[in-house]
TIMAR-290060 format. One record per residue (C-alpha): residue number from 0; residue in one letter; x, y, z. Coordinates in nm, 3 decimals, decimal comma. Layout:
<node><num>NUM</num><residu>A</residu><u>X</u><v>Y</v><w>Z</w></node>
...
END
This chain:
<node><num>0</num><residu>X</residu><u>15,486</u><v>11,651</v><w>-5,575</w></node>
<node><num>1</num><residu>X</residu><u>15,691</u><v>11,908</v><w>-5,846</w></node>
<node><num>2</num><residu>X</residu><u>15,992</u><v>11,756</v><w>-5,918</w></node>
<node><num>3</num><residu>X</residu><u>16,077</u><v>12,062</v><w>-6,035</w></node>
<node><num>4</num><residu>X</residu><u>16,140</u><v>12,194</v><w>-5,727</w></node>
<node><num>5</num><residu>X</residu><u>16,453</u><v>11,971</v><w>-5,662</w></node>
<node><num>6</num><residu>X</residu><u>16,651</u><v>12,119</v><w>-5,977</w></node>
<node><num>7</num><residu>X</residu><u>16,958</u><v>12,320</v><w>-5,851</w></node>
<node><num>8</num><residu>X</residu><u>17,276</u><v>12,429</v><w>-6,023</w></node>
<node><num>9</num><residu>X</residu><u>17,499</u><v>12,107</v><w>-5,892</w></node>
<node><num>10</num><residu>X</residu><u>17,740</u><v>11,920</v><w>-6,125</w></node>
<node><num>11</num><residu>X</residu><u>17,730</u><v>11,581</v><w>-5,957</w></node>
<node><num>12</num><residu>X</residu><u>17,337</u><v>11,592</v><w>-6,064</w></node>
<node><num>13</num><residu>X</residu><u>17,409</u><v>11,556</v><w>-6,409</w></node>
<node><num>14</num><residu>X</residu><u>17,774</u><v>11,436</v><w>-6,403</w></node>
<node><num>15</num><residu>X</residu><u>17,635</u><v>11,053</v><w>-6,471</w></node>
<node><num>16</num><residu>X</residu><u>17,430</u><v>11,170</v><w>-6,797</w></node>
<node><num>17</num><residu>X</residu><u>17,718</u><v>11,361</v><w>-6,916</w></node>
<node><num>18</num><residu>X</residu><u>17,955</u><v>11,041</v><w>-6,911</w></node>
<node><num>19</num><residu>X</residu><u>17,723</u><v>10,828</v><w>-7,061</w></node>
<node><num>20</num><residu>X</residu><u>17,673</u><v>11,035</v><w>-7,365</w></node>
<node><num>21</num><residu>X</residu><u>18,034</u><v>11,054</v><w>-7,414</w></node>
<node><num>22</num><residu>X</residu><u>18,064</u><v>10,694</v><w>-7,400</w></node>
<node><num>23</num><residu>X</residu><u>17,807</u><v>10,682</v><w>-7,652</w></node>
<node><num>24</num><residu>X</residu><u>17,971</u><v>11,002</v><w>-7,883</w></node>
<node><num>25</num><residu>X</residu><u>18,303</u><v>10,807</v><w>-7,843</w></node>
<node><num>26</num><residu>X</residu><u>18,172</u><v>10,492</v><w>-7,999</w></node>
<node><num>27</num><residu>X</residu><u>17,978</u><v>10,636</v><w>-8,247</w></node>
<node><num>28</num><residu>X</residu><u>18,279</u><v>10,819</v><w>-8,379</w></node>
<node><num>29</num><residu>X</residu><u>18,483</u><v>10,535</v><w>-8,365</w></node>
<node><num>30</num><residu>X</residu><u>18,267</u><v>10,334</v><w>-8,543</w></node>
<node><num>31</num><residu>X</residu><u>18,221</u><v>10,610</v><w>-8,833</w></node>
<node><num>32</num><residu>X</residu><u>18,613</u><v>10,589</v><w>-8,867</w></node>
<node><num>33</num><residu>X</residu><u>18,637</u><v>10,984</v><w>-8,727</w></node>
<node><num>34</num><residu>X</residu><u>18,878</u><v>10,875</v><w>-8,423</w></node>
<node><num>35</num><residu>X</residu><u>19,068</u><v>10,524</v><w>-8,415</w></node>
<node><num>36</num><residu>X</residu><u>18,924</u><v>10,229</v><w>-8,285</w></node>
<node><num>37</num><residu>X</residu><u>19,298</u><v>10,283</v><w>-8,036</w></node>
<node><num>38</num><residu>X</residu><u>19,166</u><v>10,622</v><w>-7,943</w></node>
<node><num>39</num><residu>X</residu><u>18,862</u><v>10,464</v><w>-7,847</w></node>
<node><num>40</num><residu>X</residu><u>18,984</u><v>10,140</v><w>-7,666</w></node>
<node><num>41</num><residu>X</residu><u>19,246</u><v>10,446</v><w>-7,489</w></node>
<node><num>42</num><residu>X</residu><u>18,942</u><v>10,706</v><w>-7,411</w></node>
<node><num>43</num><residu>X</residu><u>18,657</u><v>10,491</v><w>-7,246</w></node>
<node><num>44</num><residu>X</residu><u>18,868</u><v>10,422</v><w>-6,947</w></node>
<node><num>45</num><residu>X</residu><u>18,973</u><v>10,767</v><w>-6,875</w></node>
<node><num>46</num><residu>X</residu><u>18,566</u><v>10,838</v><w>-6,900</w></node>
<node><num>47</num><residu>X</residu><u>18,585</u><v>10,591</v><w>-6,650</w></node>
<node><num>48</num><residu>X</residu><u>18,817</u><v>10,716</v><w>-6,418</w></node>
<node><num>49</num><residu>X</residu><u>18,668</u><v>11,094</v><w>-6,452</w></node>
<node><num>50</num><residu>X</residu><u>18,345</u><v>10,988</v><w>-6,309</w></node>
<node><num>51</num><residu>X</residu><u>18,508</u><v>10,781</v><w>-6,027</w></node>
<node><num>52</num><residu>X</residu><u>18,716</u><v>11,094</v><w>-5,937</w></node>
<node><num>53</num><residu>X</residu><u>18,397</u><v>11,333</v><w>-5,980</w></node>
<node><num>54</num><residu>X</residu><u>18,210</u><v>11,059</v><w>-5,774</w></node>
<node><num>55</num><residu>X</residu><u>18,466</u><v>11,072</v><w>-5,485</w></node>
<node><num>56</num><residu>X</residu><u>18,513</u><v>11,452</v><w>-5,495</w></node>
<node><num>57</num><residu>X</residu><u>18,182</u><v>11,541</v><w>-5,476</w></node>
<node><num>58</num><residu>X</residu><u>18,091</u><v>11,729</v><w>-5,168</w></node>
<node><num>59</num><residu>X</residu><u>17,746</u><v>11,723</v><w>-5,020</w></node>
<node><num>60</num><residu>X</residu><u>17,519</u><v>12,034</v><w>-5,106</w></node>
<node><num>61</num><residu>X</residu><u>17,167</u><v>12,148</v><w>-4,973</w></node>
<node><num>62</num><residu>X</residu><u>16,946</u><v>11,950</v><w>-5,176</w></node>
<node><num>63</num><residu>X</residu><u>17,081</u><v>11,563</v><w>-5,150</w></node>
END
């Protein structure tokens, strides 16, 4: 089977990846000393609560 043939346009497909490499750009900058380690310990919940609002606002579309 192509699994190339499932790709489509939706933002809940690739909503997961995108918060995980924020997570990831978020501690990495921390950890350089670019943002505070408060910003940090103050931005990895709100990641947190953007995917569990994208998660429950997510409507259904053709290809799930």
């Amino acid at each position: 089977m192509d699994q190339g043939q499932n790709k489509c346009g939706c933002v809940h497909h690739s909503i997961g990846g995108l918060i995980v490499t924020l997570f990831g750009l978020l501690f990495l900058l921390g950890n350089m000393g670019v943002v505070t380690m408060e910003m940090v310990n103050t931005g990895w919940p709100v990641l947190v609560i953007i995917a569990g609002l994208a998660k429950l606002m997510k409507k259904k579309c053709t290809c799930c």
